[in-house]
C-alpha positions in Angstrom: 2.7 46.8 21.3 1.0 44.3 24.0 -2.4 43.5 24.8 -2.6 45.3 28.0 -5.3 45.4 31.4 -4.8 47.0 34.9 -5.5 45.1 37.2 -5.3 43.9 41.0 -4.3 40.9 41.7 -6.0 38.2 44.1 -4.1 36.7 46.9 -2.9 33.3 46.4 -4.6 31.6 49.4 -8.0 33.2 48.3 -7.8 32.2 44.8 -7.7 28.5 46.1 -10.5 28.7 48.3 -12.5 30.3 45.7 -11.4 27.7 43.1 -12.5 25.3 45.4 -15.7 26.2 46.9 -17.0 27.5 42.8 -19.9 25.7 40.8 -19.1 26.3 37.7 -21.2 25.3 35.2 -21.5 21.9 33.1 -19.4 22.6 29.9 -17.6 25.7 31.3 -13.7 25.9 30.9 -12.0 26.8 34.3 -9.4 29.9 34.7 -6.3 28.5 36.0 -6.0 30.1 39.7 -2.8 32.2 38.8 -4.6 34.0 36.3 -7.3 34.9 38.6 -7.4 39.0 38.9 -10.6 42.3 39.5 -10.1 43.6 36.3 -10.1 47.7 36.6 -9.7 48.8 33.0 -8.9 46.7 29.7 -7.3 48.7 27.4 -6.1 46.0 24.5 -2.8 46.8 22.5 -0.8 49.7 23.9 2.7 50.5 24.4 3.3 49.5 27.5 5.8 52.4 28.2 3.0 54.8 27.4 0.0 53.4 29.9 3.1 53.3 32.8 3.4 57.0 32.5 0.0 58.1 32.0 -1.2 55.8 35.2 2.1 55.7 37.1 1.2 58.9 39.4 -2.0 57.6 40.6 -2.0 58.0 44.5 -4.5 55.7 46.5 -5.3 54.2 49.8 -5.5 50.3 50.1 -8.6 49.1 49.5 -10.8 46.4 51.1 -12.2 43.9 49.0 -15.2 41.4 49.1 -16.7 38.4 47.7 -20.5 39.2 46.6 -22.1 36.0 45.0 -21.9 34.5 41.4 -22.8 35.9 38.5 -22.6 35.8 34.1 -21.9 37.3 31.2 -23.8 36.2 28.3 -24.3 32.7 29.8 -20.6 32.4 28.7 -18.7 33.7 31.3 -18.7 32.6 34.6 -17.6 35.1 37.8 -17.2 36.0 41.3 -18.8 39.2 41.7 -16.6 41.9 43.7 -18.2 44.3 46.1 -18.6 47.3 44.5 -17.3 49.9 46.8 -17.0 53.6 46.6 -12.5 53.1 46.9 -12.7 50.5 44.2 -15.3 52.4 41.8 -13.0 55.6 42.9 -9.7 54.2 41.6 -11.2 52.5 38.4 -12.5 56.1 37.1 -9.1 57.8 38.1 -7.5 55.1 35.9 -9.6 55.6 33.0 -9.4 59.7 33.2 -5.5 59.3 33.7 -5.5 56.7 30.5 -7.8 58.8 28.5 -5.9 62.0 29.3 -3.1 60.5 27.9 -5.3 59.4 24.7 -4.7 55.7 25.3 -8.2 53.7 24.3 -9.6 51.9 26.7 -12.9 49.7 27.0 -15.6 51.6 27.9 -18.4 49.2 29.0 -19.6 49.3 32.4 -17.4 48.6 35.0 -18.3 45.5 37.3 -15.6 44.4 39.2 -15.3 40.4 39.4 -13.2 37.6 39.1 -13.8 35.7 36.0 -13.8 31.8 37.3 -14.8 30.3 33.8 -15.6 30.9 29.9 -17.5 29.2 27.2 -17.4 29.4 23.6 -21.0 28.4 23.6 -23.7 29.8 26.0 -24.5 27.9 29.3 -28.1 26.2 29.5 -30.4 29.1 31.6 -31.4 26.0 34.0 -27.2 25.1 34.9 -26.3 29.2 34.8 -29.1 29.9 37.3 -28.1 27.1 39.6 -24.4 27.7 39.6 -25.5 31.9 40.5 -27.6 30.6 43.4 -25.6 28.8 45.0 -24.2 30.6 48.6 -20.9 32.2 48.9 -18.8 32.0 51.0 -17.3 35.4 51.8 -13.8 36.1 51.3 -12.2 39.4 51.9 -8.7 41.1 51.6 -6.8 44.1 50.7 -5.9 45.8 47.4 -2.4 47.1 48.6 -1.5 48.4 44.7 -3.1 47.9 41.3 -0.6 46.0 38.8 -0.3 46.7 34.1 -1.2 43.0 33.0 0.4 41.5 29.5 -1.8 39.3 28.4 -0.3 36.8 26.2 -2.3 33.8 23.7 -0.2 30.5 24.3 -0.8 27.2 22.9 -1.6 26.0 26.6 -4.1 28.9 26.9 -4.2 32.2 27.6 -0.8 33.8 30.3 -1.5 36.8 32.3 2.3 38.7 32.9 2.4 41.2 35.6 4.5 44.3 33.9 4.5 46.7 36.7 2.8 47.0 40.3 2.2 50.5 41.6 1.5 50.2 45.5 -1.1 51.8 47.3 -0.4 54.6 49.9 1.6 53.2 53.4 
């Protein structure tokens, strides 16, 4: 068993612009830009081999993807917000009917597609959280040409994000 996520992963040049132009806030523990990812479903520990099958016949057009402003989870984690649109909210529900068909747990909190940029074991002041989310952003955009099954592993140099399997979108 693995601790498992689907997710789709961010192009490399757009995770280094978005590294560079993000406030993050005083305190706050940057993601390393390779682990940067729009989280569909966490599902936690699974056999891999099972969630491969159960999702592995998804079919899907790529999807466009955009930057929407900065935002917070309990003043402890820090994000990029991801435009919510109807693809992306289309494909997230398919993969949670497909996992929960085939009886895999997943997380079931509200889905709100982001890129997490930072986390804190203690919560951000309000005044430092609501100046990093007002800050502009600058748009970024691209396409979601597959959705990847994520390992995600606890090292002693911090947390390692393995891509298992990526299922491509529709040509």
């Amino acid at each position: 068993m693995a601790r498992l996520f689907v997710g789709l992963k961010v192009p490399e040049n757009i995770c280094r612009l978005i590294a560079r132009q993000a406030p993050l806030p005083a305190g706050a523990a940057a993601i390393p830009v390779q682990n940067y990812h729009v989280t569909l479903v966490f599902i936690g520990e699974a056999e891999a081999a099972e969630v491969k099958a159960a999702i592995g016949g998804l079919r899907f057009e790529p999807i466009a993807l955009y930057t929407l402003g900065y935002g917070h989870f309990s003043q402890k984690l820090f994000y990029l917000g991801i435009r919510p649109v109807a693809e992306l909210l289309g494909l997230q529900k398919s993969l949670v009917s497909a996992l929960c068909q085939a009886r895999v747990p997943v997380d079931t909190r509200s889905f709100v597609p982001h890129i997490t940029l930072a986390r804190a074991s203690q919560p951000w002041r309000q005044d430092e959280t609501e100046t990093c989310i007002n800050r502009p952003v600058t748009a970024h955009s691209w396409r979601a040409e597959g959705y990847s099954l994520f390992c995600s592993e606890l090292r002693p140099s911090g947390v390692c994000y393995t891509e298992i399997v990526k299922f491509p979108a529709l040509s």
